[in-house]
Each structure stands twice: as structure tokens, then as C-alpha cells.
C-alpha positions as CSV (number, residue, x, y, z in Angstrom):
1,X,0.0,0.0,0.0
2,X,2.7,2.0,0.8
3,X,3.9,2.4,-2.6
4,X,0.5,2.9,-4.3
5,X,-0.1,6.0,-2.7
6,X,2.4,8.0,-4.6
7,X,1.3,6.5,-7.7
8,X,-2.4,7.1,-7.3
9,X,-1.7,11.0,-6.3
10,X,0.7,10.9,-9.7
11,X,-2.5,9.6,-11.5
12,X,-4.6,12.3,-10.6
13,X,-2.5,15.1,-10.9
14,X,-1.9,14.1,-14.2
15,X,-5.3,13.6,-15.4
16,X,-6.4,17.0,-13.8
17,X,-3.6,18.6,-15.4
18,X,-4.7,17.3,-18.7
19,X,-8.3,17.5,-18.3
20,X,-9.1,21.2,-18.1
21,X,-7.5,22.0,-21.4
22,X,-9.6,19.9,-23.1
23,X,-12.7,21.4,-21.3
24,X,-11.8,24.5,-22.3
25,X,-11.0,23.8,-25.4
26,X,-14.1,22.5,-26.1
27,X,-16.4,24.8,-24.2
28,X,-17.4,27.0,-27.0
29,X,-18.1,24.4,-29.7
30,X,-20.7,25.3,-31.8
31,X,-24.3,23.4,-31.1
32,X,-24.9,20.3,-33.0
33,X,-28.1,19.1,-31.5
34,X,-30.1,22.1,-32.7
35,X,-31.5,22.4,-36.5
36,X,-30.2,24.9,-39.3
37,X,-32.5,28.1,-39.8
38,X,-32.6,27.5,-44.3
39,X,-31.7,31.2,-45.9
40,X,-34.7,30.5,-48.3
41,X,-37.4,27.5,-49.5
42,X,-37.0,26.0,-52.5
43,X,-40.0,26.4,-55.1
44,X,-41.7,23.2,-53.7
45,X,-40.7,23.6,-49.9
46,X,-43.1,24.6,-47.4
47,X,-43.5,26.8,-45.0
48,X,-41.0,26.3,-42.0
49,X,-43.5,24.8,-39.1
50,X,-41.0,22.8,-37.2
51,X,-40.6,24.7,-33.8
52,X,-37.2,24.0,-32.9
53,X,-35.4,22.6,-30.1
54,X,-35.3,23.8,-26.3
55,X,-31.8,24.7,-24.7
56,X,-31.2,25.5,-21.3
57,X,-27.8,26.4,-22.2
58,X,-26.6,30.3,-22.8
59,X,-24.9,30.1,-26.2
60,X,-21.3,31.0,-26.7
61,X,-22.5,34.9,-27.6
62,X,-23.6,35.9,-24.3
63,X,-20.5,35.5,-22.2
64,X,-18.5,36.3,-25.2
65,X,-20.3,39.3,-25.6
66,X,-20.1,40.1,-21.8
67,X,-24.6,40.9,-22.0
68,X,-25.0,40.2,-18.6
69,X,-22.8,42.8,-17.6
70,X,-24.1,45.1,-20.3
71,X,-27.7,44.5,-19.5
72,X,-27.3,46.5,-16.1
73,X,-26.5,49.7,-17.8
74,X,-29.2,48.9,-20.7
75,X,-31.6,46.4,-22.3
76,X,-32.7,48.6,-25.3
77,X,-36.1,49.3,-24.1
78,X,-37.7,52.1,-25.8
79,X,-35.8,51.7,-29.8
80,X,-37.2,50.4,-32.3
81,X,-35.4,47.4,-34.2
82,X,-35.7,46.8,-38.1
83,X,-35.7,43.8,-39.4
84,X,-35.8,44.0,-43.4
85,X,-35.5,40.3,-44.5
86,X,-38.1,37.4,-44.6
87,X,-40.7,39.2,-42.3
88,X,-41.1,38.4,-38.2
89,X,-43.6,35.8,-37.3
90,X,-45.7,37.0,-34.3
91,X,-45.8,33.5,-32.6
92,X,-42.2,33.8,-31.8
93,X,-42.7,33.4,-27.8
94,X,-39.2,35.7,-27.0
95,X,-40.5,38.4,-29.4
96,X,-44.2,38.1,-27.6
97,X,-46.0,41.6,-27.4
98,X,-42.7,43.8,-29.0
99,X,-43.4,43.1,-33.4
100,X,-45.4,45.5,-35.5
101,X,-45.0,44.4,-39.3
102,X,-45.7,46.5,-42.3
103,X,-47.6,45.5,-45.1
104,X,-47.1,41.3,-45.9
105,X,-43.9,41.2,-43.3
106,X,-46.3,39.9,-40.6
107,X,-45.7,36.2,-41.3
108,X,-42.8,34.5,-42.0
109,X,-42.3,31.2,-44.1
110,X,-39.1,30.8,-44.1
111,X,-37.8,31.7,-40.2
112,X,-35.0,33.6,-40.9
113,X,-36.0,37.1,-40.6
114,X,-37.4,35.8,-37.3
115,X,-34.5,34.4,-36.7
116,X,-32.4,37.6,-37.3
117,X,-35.3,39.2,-35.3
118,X,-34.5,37.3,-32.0
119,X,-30.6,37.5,-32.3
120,X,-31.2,41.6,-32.1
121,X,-34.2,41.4,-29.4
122,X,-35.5,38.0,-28.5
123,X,-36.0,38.0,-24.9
124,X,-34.7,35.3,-22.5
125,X,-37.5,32.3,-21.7
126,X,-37.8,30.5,-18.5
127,X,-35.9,27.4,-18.8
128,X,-33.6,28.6,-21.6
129,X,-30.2,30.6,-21.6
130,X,-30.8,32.0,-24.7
131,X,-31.1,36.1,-24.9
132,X,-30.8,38.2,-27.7
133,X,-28.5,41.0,-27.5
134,X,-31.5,43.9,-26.7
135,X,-33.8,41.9,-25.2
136,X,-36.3,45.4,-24.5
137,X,-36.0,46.4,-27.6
138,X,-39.1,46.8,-30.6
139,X,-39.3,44.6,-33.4
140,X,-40.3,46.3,-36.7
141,X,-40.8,43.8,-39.5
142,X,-40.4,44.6,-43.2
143,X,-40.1,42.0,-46.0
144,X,-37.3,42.9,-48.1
145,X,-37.7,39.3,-50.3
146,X,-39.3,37.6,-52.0
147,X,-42.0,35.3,-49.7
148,X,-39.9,32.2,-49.8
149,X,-36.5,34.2,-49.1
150,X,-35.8,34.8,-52.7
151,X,-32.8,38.2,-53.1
152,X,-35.1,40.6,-54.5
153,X,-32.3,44.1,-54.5
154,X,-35.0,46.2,-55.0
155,X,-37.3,45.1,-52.8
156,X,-34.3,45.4,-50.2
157,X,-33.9,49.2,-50.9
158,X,-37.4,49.8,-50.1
159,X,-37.4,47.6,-47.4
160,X,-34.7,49.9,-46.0
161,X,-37.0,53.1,-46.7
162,X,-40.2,52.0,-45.6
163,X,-38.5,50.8,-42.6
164,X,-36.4,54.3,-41.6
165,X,-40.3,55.7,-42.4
166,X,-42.0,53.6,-39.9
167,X,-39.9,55.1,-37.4
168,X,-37.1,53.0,-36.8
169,X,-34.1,54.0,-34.9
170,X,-32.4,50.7,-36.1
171,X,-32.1,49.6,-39.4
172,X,-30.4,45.6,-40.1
173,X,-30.6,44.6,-43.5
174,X,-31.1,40.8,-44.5
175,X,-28.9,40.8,-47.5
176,X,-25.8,43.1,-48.7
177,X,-27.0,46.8,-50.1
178,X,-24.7,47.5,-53.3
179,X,-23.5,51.4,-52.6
180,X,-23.8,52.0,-56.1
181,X,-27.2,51.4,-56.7
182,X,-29.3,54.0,-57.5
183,X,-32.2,52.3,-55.4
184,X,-29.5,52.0,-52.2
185,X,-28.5,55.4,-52.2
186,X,-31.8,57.2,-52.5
187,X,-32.8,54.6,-49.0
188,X,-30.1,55.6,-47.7
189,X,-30.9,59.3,-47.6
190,X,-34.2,58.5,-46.1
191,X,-32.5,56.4,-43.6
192,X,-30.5,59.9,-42.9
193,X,-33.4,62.3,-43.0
194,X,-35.1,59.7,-40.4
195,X,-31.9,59.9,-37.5
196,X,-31.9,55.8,-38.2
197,X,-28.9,54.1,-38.0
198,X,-28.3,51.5,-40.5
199,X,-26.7,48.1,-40.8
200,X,-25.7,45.6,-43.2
201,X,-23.8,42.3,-44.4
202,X,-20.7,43.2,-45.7
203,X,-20.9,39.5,-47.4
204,X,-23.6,37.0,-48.5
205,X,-25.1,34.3,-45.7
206,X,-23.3,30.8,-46.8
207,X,-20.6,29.8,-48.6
208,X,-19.0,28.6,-51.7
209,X,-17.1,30.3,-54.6
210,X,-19.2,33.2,-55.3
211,X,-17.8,36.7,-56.2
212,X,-17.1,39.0,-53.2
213,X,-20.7,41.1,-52.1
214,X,-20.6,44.5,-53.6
215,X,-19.0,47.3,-51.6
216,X,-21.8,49.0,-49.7
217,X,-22.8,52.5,-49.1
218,X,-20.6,54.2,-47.1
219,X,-22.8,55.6,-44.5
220,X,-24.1,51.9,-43.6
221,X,-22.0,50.0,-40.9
222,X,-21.1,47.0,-42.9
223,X,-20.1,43.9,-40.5
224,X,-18.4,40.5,-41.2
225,X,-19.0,37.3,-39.4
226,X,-16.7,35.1,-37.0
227,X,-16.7,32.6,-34.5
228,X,-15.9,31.8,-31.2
229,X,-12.4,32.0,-31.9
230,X,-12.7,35.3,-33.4
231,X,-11.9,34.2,-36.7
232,X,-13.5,34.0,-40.2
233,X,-15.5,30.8,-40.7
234,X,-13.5,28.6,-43.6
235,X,-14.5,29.3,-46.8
236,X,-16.5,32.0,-45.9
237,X,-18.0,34.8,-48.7
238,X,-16.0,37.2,-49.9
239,X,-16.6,41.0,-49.5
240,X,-15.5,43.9,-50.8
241,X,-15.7,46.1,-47.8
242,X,-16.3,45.8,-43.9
243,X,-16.2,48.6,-41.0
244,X,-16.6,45.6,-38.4
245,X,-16.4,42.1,-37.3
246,X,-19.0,40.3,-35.0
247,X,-20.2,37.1,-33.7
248,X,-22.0,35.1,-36.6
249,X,-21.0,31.5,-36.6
250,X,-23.0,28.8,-34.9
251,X,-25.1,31.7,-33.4
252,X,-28.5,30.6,-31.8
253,X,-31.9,31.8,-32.6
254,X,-35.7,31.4,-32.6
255,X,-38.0,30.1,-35.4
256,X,-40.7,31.7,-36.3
257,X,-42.8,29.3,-34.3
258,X,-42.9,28.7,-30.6
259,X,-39.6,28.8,-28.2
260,X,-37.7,26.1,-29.6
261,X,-34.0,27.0,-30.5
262,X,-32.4,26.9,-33.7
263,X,-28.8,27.6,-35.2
264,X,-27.1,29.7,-38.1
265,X,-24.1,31.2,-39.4
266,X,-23.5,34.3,-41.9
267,X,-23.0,38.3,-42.3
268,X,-26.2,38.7,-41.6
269,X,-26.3,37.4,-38.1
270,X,-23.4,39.8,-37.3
271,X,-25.3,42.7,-38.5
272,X,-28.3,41.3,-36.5
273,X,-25.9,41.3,-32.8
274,X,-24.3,44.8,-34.3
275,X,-27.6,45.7,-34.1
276,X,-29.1,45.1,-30.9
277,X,-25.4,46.9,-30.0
278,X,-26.3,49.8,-31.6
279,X,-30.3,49.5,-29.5
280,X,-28.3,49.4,-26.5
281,X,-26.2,52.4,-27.1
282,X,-29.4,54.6,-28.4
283,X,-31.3,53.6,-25.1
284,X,-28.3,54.7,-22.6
285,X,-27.6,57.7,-25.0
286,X,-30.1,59.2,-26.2
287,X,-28.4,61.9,-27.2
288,X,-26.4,60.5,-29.7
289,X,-27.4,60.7,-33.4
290,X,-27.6,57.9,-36.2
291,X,-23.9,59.3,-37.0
292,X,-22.8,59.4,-33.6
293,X,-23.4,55.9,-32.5
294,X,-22.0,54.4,-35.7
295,X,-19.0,56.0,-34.4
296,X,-19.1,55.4,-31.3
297,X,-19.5,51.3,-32.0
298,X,-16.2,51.8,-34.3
299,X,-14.1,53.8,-31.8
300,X,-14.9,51.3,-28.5
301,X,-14.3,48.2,-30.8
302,X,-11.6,45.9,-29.7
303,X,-8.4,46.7,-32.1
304,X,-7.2,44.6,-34.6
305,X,-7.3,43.9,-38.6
306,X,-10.4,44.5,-38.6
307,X,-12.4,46.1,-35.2
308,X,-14.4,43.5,-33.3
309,X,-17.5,44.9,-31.9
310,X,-17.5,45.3,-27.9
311,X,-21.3,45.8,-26.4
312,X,-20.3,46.6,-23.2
313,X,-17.1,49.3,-24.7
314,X,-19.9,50.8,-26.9
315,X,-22.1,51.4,-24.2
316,X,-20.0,52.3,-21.1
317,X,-17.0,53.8,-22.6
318,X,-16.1,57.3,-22.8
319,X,-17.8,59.2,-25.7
320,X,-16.3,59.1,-28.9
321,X,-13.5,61.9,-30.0
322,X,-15.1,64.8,-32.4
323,X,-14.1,64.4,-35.9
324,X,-14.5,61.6,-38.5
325,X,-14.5,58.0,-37.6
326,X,-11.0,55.7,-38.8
327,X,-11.1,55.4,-42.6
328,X,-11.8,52.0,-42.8
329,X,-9.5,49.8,-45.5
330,X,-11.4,48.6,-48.9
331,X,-9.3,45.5,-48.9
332,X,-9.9,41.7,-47.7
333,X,-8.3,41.8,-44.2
334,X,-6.5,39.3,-42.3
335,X,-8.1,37.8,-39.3
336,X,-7.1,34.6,-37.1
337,X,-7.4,31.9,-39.0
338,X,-5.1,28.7,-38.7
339,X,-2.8,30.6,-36.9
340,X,-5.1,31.2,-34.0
341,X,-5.7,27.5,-34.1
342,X,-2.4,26.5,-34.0
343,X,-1.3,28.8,-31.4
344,X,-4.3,27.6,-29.0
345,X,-3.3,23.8,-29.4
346,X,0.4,24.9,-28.6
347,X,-0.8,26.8,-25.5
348,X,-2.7,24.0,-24.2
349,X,0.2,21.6,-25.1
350,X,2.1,23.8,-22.8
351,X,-0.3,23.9,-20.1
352,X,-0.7,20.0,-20.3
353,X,3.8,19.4,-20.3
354,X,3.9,22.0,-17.2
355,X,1.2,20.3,-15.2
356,X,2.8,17.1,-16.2
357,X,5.7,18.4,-14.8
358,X,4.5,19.8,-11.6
359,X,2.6,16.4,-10.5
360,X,6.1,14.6,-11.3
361,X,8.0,16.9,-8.6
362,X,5.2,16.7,-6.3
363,X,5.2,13.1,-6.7
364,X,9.1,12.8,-6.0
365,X,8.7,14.8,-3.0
366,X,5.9,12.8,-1.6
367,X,7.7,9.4,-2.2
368,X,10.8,10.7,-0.3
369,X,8.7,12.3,2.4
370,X,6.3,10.0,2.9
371,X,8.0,7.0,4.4
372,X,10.3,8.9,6.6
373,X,7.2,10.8,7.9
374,X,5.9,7.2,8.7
375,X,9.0,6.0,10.5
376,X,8.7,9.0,12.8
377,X,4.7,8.2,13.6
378,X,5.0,11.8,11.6
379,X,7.0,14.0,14.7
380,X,9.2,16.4,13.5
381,X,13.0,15.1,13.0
382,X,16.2,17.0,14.1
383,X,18.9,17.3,12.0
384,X,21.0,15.3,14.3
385,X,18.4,12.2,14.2
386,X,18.9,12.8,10.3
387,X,22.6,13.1,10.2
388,X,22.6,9.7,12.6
389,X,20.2,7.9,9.8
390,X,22.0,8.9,7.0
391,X,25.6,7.3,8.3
């Protein structure tokens, strides 16, 4: 017995030390038990009805996002939220009592504008960790496709108009707005005439090898997606310009029915979290214009390639310095990719070869100590008595 004890403490110093990497490593893997939220229907598809699936989980976006803090200083209550995609269904149970549509944008068969919906505003239900960014927020639904999510650029432009015209103080478009559309620009004034701040995709939702999204107008806040390891998903769209980065990678959402959970990735989600952002800065300042807050959610962003957006910054940080905001770069720009990987599975390596190395010492001092201590019936030696032993 006496010389299992070292060995067992050896085991378990060993295991711990190689344990909590691996926890951490893996605590902000994307969710693979919840279904995909579609982009659009095919021509024979119906109607999204599936409700989803619970979670009693908070996704990765609300720590990462640091909302609980922010939600002490301010839950959006009192803006109003535009949602310019598929339309908002009203059954969504986190969006209960907070959606007024215009026109057709009161149901929604695909989900996804619901979906983008309750990333900006969805409120938290009992049982589930799930929260959108602004949870106080309004909802103002305006179809800006085609019923079954078809890209409809016009309809998109008008979206954006009608939707700066219903009084929103929050624009987030669906899709990417090309700047050089006649269309674009003349929504865009409106958008400026109405104090509403508005943002957009700087690429297209999914993937594959499409040409890079068109660059969009310059007063719009244009945001890119990434993930929980602040990178750009692989093979994501390309885009021509962006003013921000923000979560929108395995990002959880409502459907349009019920309180079940679903999951997504693209541009658009990003925009959705910028967003609420922005809903949370126009309810603790409300003396901040369309302009000023677009700023301000550029100037508190963390630094980097490209500026990752930081809720809490943008809300609690001192105000933004008078002047212009950064010129913002037209080109692609870098962000951690495989590097970031890399250096993650070498800093856990590291932690796992120094833990390693610390139960091996404490092991050697234990097995030296032990039976000495138990020759002794444990009273402290003297150095004579030790002297004595060792001749």
C-alpha cells in the first residue's frame, strides 16, 4: 500500500492537469443538436413549421459578448429594431407583445427574418439561456424578399425606406446593399433624413465560390462574421468592404414558431448582434445621433485587422472623440485563421507538459517524504536524528 499512494496522487495530478484543457478547449463548440435556420425555401418547400429545439444552455455569444454585464447599464427598451428580411412571425414566444410588421412582413415562411429578429431582441424564456443581445427592444418587420427568401435588391432598398419611415431607430438589412445602386442610395438618404442608423452584411449568408458582395454605401456600418475563436468561418463569402467584425458563426436563434431554438451562421447574423449593439447604445444615449453611435461602435471596438465589436465598450466607454471616424480599409483583411488555431493547441500543449511536470515533482517529493514521515509516527525530526540515519 505504501507504494500505491504515490502512484495514485501521480495519476490524478496528471489527469487533472490534462483535463481542463480539453474542457476548455471545447467549451465554445458550436451546437450540433439544434437544426439549421434555411436562408430560403425551395419552389416546392413549405413553409418552415417545425418549432425548434429547447436549450437551457446560454450560447457562446452571451459571455462572449459580456450581455450580462451590459444588461445593467441597458436592455434597449424604448428603440425600435428593423428587421428588413423574410418578415417576423408574431408566434415567436421571446419576441411576444414587442413586433409591429408593415404590409405582408407579418408572417414569415421561411424563419430567418425571425430568426435575425430574436438574435437583435428575442428575450430570455424561463428554462432557456438564450437572450438576444437587446432583449427590450421593438421589433419592426419589413419583408425585403421575396416570400420564400428569394434576393429581390430592389425590394431590399425599399425595405430599408419604408422601414427608416415607420420610425425605426435601427435599421439591419437581410442581405448586402450595393453602394452604387441608385435604389440604395436614394434609401439611404431617407435612412439619414429619419436619424436611423443603419446596418448591413458586408458579405452574403453561406458559402462557396461566389464573387465578393458588392461594396456597400458608405454611411451603412457593414459587418463581417466570426466565430468563437474570433476568426472567419473557412470558406466563408467574400466581400469587398467591412467597418466591423462580429459574432456570426453557430449563433443561436428562434423560429418563427414557438420557443424552440435553432442555429445559423453568416453576415447577416453579425449585423443582427451589431444591431441590438447599436439598441443598447441609443437607449443609454439618447443623445447620440444615427452618425454618432456608428462611431461610437467603431471607436470602443476591440483593435485589430479588422475592429471586433464590444457591447459593453460601446455602451459604457467614454464618448467618442469629435471628428470623422477611422477610414476603414477597402481590402480583404486578415483575421485569425489557422494561426489562432495553432497557437491555441500549442498553448494547451504547454499547459498540459507543465502540469505534467509539476505532479512529477510533487510526486518525488511525496515518495521521499512519505516513508520517513511514517517511520517517525510523523514528529518532527532534528537534523542530528537525520545526520545519525544517513551514516
Amino acid at each position: 500500500m505504501r507504494r500505491r499512494t504515490p502512484l495514485f496522487v501521480c495519476a490524478l495530478a496528471v489527469a487533472a492537469a490534462t483535463v481542463v484543457p480539453a474542457q476548455a478547449a471545447g467549451a465554445a463548440d458550436p451546437p450540433v443538436a439544434l437544426p439549421g435556420m434555411p436562408e430560403r425555401l425551395a419552389p416546392d418547400q413549405k413553409c418552415t413549421s417545425f418549432a425548434g429545439r429547447p436549450l437551457a444552455d446560454a450560447p457562446w455569444t452571451r459571455r462572449a459578448l459580456g450581455l450580462d454585464q451590459v444588461w445593467q447599464l441597458s436592455q434597449g427598451q424604448g428603440v425600435t429594431v428593423a428587421v428588413v428580411a423574410t418578415g417576423v412571425s408574431e408566434t415567436v414566444s421571446v419576441l411576444k407583445g414587442r413586433v409591429r410588421a408593415l404590409g405582408d412582413a407579418r408572417g414569415d415562411c421561411v424563419g430567418r427574418g425571425s430568426f435575425l429578429a430574436g438574435i437583435a431582441a428575442g428575450a430570455t424564456a424561463p428554462g432557456q439561456g438564450f437572450s438576444g443581445v437587446a432583449p427590450q427592444a421593438r421589433i419592426l418587420a419589413v419583408r425585403g424578399t421575396g416570400t420564400r427568401g428569394e434576393a429581390d435588391p430592389g425590394r431590399m432598398a425599399d425595405g430599408v425606406r419604408a422601414a427608416a419611415q415607420g420610425g425605426a431607430d435601427v435599421i439591419v438589412a437581410g442581405a448586402p446593399l450595393d453602394g452604387a445602386d441608385p435604389r440604395v442610395r436614394s434609401a439611404m438618404a431617407a435612412a439619414a433624413r429619419a436619424d436611423a442608423l443603419v446596418v448591413v452584411p458586408a458579405a452574403a449568408d453561406g458559402g462557396g465560390a461566389a464573387p465578393p458582395a458588392p461594396a456597400p454605401p458608405p454611411q451603412a456600418l457593414a459587418v463581417v462574421a466570426t466565430g468563437p475563436d474570433g476568426a472567419l468561418a473557412d470558406r466563408a463569402p467574400g466581400f469587398t468592404r467591412a467597418d466591423l467584425s462580429a459574432p456570426g458563426v453557430a449563433l443561436v436563434g428562434p423560429g418563427p414558431h414557438g420557443d424552440g431554438k435553432w442555429t445559423g451562421s453568416g453576415a447577416s447574423l453579425a449585423a443582427s448582434v451589431t444591431a441590438g449593439t447599436a439598441a443598447l447604445v441609443r437607449a443609454y444615449h439618447p443623445e447620440l445621433d444615427a452618425r454618432q453611435v456608428r462611431e461610437r461602435l467603431l471607436r470602443t471596438a476591440y483593435p485589430g485587422d479588422l475592429p471586433a465589436l464590444d457591447p459593453y465598450g460601446a455602451v459604457a466607454g467614454s464618448a467618442p472623440e469629435a471628428g470623422p471616424a477611422p477610414a476603414v480599409e477597402t481590402r480583404a483583411v486578415r483575421l485569425r485563421g489557422a494561426d489562432a488555431t495553432g497557437a491555441a493547441a500549442r498553448t494547451a500543449a504547454l499547459l498540459v507538459a507543465v502540469g505534467s511536470a509539476g505532479a512529477v515533482l510533487a510526486v518525488a517529493f511525496l515518495a521521499a517524504v512519505v516513508p520517513r514521515g511514517r517511520r517517525r509516527g510523523w514528529r518532527a525530526g532534528r537534523f542530528g536524528d537525520q545526520a545519525a540515519g544517513g551514516s
